[in-house]
N, CA, C and O atoms as a GROMACS GRO file, in nm:
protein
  440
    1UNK      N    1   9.991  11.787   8.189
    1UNK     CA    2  10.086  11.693   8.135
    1UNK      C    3  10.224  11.724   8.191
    1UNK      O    4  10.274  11.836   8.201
    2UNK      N    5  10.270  11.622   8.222
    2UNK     CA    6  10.414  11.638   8.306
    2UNK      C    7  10.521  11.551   8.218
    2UNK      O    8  10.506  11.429   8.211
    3UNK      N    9  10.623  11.613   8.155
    3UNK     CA   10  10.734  11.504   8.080
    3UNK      C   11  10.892  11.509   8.162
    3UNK      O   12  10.943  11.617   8.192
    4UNK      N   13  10.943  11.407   8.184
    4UNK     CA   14  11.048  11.385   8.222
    4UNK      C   15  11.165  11.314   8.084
    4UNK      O   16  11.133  11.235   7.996
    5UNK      N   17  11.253  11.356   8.100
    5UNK     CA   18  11.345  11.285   7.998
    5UNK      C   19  11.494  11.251   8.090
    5UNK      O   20  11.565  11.331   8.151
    6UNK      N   21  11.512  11.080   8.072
    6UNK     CA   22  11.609  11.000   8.136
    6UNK      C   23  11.681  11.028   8.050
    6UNK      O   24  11.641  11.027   7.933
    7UNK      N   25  11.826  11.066   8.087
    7UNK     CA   26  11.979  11.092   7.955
    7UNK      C   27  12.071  10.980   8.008
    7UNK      O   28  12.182  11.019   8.044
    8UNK      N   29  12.043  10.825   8.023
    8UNK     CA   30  12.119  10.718   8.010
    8UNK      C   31  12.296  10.751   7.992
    8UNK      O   32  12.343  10.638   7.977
    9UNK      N   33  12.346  10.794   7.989
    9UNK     CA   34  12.502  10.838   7.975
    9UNK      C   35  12.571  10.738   7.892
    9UNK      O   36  12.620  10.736   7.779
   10UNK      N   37  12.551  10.619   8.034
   10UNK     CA   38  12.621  10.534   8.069
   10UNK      C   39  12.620  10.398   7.967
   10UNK      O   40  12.717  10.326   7.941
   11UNK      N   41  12.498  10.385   7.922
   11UNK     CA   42  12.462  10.300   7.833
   11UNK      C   43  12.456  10.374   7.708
   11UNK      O   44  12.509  10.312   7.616
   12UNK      N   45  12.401  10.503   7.671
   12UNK     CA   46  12.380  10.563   7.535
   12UNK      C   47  12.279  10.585   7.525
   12UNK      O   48  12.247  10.636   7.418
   13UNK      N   49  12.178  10.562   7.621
   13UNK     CA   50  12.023  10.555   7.595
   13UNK      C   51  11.907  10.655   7.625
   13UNK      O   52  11.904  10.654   7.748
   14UNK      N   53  11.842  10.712   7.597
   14UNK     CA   54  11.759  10.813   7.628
   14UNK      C   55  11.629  10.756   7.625
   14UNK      O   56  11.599  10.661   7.552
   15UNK      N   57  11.524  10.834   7.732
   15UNK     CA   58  11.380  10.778   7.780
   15UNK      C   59  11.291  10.906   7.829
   15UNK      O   60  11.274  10.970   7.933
   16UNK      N   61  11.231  10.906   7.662
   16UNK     CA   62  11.090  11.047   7.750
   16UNK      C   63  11.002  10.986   7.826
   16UNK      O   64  10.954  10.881   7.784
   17UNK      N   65  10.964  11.034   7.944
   17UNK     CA   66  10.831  10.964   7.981
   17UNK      C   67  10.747  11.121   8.024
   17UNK      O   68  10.783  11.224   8.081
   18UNK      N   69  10.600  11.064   7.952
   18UNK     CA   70  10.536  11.164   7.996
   18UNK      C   71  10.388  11.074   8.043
   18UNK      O   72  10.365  10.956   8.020
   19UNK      N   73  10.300  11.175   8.115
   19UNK     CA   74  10.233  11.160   8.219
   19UNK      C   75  10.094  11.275   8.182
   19UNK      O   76  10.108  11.397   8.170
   20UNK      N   77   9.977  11.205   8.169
   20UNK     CA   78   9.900  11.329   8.141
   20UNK      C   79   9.747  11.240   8.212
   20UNK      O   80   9.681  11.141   8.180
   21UNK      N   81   9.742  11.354   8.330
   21UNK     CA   82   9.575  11.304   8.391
   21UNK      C   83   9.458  11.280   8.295
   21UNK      O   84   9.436  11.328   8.184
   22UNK      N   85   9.385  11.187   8.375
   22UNK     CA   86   9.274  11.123   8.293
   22UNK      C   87   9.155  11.179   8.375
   22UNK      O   88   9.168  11.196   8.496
   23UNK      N   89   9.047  11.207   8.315
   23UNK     CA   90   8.931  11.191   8.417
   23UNK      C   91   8.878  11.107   8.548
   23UNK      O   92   8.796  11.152   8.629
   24UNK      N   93   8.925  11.005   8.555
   24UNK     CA   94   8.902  10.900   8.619
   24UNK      C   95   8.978  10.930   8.787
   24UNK      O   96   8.939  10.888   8.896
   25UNK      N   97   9.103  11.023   8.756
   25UNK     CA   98   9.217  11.061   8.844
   25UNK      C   99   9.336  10.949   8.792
   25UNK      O  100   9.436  10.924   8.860
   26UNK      N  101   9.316  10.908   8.707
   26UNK     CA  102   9.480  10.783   8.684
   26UNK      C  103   9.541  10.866   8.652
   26UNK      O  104   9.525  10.978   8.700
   27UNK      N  105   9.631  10.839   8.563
   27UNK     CA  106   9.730  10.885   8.458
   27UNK      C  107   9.761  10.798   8.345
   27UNK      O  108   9.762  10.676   8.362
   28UNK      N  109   9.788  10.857   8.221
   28UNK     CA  110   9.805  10.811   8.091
   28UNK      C  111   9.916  10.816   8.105
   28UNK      O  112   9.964  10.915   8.161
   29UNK      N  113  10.021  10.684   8.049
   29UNK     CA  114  10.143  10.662   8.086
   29UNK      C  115  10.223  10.646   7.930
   29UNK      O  116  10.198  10.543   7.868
   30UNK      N  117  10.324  10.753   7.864
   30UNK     CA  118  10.374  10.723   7.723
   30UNK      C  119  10.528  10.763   7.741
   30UNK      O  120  10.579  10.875   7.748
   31UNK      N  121  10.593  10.625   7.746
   31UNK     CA  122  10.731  10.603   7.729
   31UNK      C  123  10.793  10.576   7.632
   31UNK      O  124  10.789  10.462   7.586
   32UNK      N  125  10.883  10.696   7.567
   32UNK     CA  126  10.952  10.665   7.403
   32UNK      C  127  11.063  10.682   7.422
   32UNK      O  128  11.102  10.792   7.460
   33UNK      N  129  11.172  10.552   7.395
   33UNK     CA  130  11.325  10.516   7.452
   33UNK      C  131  11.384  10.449   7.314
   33UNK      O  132  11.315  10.382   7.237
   34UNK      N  133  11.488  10.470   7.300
   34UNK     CA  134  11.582  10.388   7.184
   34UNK      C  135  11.604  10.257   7.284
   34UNK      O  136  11.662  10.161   7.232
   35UNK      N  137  11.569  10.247   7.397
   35UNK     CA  138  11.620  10.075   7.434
   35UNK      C  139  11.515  10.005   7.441
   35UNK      O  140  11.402  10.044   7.468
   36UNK      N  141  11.553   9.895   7.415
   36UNK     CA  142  11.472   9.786   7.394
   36UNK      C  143  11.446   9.723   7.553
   36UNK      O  144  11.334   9.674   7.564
   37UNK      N  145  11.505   9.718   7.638
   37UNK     CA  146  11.493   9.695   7.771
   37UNK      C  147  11.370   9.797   7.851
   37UNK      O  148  11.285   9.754   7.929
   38UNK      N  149  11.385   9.933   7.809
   38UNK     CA  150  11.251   9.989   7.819
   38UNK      C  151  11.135   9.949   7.770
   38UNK      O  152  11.042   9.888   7.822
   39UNK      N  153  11.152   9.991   7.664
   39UNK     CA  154  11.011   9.891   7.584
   39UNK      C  155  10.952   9.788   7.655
   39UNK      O  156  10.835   9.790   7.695
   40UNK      N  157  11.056   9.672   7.674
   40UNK     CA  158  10.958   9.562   7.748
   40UNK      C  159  10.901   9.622   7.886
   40UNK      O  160  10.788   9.590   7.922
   41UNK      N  161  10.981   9.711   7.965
   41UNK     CA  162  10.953   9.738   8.080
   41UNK      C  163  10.822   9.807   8.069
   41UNK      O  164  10.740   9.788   8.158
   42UNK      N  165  10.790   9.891   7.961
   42UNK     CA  166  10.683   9.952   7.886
   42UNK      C  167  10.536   9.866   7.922
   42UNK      O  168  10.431   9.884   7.984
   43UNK      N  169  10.609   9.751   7.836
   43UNK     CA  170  10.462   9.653   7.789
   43UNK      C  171  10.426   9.604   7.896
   43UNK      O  172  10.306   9.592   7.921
   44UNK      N  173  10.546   9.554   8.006
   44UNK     CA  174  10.454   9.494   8.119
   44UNK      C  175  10.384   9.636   8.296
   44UNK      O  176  10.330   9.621   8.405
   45UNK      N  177  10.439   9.754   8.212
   45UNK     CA  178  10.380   9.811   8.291
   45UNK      C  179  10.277   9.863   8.289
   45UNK      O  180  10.224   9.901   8.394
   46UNK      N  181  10.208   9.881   8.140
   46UNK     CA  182  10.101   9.978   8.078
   46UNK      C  183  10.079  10.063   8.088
   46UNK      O  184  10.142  10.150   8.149
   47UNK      N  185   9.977  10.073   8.029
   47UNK     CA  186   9.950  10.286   7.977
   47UNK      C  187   9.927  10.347   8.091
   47UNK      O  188   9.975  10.460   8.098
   48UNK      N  189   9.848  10.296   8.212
   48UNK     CA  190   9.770  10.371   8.296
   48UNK      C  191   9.860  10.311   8.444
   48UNK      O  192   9.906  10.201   8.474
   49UNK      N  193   9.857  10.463   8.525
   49UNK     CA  194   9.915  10.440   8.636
   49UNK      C  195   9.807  10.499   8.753
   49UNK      O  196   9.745  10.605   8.740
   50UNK      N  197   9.799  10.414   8.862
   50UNK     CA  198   9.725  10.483   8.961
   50UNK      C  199   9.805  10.576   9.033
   50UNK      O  200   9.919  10.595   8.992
   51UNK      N  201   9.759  10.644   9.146
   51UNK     CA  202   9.842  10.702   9.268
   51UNK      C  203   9.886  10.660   9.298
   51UNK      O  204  10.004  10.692   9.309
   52UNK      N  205   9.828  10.511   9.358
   52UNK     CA  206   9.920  10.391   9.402
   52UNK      C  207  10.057  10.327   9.376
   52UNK      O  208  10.137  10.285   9.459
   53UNK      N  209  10.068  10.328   9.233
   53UNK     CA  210  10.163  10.330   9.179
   53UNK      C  211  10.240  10.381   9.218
   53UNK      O  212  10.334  10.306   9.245
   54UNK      N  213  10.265  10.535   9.251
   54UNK     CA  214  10.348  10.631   9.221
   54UNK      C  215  10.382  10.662   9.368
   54UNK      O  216  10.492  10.714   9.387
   55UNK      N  217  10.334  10.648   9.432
   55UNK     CA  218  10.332  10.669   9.619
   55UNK      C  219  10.304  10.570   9.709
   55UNK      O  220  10.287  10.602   9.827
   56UNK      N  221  10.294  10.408   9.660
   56UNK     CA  222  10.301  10.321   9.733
   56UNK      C  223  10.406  10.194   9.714
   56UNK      O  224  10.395  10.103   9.631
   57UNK      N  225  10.522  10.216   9.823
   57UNK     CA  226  10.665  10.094   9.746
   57UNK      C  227  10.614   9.973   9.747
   57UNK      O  228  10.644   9.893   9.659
   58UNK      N  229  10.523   9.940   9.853
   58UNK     CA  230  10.506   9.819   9.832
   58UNK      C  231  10.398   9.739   9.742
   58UNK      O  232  10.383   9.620   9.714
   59UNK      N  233  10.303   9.904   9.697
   59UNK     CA  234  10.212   9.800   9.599
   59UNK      C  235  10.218   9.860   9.501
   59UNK      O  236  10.109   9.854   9.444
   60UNK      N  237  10.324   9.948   9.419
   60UNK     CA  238  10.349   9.995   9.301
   60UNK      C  239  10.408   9.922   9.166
   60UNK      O  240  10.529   9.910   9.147
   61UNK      N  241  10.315   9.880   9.080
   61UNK     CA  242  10.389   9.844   8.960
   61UNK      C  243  10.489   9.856   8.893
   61UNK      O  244  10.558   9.775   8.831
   62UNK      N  245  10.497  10.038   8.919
   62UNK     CA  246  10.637  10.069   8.877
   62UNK      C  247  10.777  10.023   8.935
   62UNK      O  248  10.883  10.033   8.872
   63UNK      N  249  10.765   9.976   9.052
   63UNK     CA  250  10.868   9.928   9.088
   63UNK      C  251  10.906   9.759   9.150
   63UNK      O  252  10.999   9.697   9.202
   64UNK      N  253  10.736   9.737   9.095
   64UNK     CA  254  10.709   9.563   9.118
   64UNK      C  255  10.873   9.497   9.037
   64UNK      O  256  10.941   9.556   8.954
   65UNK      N  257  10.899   9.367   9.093
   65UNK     CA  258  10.980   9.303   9.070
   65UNK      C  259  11.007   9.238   8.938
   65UNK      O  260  11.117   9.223   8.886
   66UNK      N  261  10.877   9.197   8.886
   66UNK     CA  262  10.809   9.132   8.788
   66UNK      C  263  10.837   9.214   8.667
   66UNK      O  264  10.905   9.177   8.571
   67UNK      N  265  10.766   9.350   8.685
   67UNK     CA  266  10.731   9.454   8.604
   67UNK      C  267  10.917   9.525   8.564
   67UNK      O  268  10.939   9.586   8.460
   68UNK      N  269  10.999   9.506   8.643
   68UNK     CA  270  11.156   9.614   8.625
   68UNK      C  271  11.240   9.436   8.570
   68UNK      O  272  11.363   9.432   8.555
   69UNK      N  273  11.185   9.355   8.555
   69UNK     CA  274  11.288   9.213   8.513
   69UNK      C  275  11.339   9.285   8.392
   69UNK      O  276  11.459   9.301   8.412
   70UNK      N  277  11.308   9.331   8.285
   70UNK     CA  278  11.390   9.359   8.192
   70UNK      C  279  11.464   9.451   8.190
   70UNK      O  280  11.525   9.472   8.085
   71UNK      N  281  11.483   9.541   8.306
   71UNK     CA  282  11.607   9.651   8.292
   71UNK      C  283  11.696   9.610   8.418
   71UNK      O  284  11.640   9.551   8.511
   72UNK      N  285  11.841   9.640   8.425
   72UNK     CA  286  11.926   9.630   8.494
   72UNK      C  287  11.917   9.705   8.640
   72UNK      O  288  11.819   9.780   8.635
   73UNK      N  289  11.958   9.710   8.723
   73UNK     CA  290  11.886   9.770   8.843
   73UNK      C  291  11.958   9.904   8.833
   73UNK      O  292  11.956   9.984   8.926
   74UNK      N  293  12.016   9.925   8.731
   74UNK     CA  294  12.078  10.093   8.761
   74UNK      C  295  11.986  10.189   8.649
   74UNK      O  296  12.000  10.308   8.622
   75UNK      N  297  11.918  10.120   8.614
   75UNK     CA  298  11.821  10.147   8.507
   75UNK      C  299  11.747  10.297   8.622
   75UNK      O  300  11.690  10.272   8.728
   76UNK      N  301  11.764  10.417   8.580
   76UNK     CA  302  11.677  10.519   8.628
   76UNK      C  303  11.524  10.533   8.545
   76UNK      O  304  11.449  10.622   8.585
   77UNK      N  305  11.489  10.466   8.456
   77UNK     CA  306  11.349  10.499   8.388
   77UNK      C  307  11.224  10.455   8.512
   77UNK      O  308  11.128  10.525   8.478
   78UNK      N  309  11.181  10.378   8.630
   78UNK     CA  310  11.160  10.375   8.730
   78UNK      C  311  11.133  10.512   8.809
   78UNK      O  312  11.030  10.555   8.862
   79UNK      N  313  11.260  10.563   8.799
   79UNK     CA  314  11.258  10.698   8.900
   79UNK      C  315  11.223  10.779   8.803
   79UNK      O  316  11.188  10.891   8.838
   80UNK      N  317  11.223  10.753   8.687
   80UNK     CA  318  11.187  10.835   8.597
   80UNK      C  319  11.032  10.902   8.563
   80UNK      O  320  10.992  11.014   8.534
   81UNK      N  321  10.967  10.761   8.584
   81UNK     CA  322  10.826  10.791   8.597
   81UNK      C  323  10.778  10.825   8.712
   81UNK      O  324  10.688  10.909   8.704
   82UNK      N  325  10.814  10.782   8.845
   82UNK     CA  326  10.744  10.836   8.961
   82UNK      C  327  10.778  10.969   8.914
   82UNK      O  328  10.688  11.041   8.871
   83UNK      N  329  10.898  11.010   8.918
   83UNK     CA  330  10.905  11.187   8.910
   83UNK      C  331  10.805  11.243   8.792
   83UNK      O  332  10.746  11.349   8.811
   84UNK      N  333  10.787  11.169   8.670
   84UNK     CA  334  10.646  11.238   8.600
   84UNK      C  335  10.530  11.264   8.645
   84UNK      O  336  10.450  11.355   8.627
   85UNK      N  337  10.534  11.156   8.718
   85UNK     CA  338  10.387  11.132   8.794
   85UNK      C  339  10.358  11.251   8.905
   85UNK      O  340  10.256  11.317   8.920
   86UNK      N  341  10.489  11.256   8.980
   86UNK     CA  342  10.467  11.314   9.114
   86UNK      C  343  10.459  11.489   9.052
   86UNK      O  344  10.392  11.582   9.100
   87UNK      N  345  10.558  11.491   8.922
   87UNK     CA  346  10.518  11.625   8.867
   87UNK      C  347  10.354  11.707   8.821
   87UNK      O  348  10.316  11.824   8.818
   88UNK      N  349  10.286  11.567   8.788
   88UNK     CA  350  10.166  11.590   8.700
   88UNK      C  351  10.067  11.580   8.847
   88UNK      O  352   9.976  11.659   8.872
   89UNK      N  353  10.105  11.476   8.925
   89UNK     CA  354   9.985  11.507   9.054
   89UNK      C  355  10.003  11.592   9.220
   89UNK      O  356   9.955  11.567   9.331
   90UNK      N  357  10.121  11.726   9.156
   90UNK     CA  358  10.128  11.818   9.264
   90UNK      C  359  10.225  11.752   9.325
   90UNK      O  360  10.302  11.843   9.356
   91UNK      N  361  10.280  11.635   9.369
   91UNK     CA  362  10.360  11.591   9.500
   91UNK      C  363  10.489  11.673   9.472
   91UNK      O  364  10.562  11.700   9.567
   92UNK      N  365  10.527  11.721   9.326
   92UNK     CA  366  10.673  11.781   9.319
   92UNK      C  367  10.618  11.939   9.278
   92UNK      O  368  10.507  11.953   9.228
   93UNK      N  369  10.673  12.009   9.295
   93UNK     CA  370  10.638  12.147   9.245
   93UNK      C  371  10.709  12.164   9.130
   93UNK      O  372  10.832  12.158   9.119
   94UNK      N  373  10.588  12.194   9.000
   94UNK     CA  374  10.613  12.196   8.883
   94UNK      C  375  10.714  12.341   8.881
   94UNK      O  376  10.818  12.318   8.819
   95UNK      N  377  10.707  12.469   8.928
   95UNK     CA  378  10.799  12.585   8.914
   95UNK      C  379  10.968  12.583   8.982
   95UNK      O  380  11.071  12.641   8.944
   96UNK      N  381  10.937  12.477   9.112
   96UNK     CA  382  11.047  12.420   9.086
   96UNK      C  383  11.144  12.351   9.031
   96UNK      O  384  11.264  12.376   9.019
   97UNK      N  385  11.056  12.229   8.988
   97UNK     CA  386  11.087  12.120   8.870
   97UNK      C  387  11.176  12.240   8.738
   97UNK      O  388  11.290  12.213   8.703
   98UNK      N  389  11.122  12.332   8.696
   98UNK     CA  390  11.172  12.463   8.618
   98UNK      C  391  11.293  12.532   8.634
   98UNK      O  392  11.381  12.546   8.550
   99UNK      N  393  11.291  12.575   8.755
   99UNK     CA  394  11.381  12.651   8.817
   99UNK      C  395  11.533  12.583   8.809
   99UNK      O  396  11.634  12.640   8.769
  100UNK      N  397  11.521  12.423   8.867
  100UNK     CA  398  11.618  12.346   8.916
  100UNK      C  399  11.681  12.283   8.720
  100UNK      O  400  11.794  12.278   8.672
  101UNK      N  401  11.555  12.252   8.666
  101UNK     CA  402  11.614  12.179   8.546
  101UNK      C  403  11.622  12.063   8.516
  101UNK      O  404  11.586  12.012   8.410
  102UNK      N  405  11.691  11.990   8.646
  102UNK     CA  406  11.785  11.808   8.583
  102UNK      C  407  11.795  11.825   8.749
  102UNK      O  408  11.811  11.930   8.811
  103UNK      N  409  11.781  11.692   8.801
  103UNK     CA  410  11.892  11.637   8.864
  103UNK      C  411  12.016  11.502   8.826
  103UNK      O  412  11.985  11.404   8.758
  104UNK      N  413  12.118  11.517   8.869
  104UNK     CA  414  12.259  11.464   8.818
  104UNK      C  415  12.300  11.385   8.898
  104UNK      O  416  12.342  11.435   9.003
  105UNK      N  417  12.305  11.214   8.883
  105UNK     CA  418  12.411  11.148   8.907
  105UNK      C  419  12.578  11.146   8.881
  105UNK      O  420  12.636  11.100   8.783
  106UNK      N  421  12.614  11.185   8.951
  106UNK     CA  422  12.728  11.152   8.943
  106UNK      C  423  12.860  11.060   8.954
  106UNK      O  424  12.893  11.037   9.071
  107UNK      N  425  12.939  11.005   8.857
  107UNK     CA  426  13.027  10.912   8.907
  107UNK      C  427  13.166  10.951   8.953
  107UNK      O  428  13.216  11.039   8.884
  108UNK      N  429  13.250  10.900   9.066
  108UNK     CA  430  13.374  10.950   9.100
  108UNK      C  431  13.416  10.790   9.163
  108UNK      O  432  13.427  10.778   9.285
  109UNK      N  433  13.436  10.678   9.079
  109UNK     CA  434  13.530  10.605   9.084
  109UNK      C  435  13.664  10.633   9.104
  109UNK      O  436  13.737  10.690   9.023
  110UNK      N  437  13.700  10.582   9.235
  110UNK     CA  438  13.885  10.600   9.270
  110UNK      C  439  13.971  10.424   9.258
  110UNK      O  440  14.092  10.412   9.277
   0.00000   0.00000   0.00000
């Protein structure tokens, strides 16, 4: 099981997503957010994610056009789940993922 947590700043909003293999090789997909813009993004993405998903731009749900209509395009819950995913199926190294902590956007408007 691999969990990522989005810290929204900018809006106020926070997004666990976690990620836990299935027998099959999918992944069980459970996103719990105070926004309501997640949620829908939730319902039209569903529980289960392939590899495909998570390692293919052009045929991934998670980042289908259709599937992200209800969040704003600065919306990180997107990157949020590939990085669960890629945590739970080896592509990221979980002791690193540890080591490092967070990665940080930063803003410096002049």
């Amino acid at each position: 099981m691999a969990t990522v947590t989005v810290d929204m700043k900018f809006c106020e909003k926070k997004i666990e997503i976690t990620v836990t293999p299935r027998e099959d090789g999918d992944l069980d997909l459970v996103i719990d957010t105070d926004c309501d813009n997640v949620r829908s993004y939730y319902e039209k993405l569903g529980r289960i994610l392939t590899a495909d998903d998570v390692t293919d731009n052009e045929h991934s749900k998670v980042l289908d056009k259709q599937t992200c209509a209800p969040l704003t395009m600065t919306c990180m819950a997107p990157v949020g789940v590939i990085n669960a995913a890629w945590l739970e199926l080896g592509l990221l190294s979980k002791s690193r993922a540890n080591a490092v902590g967070e990665n940080v956007m930063m803003f410096r408007p002049e």
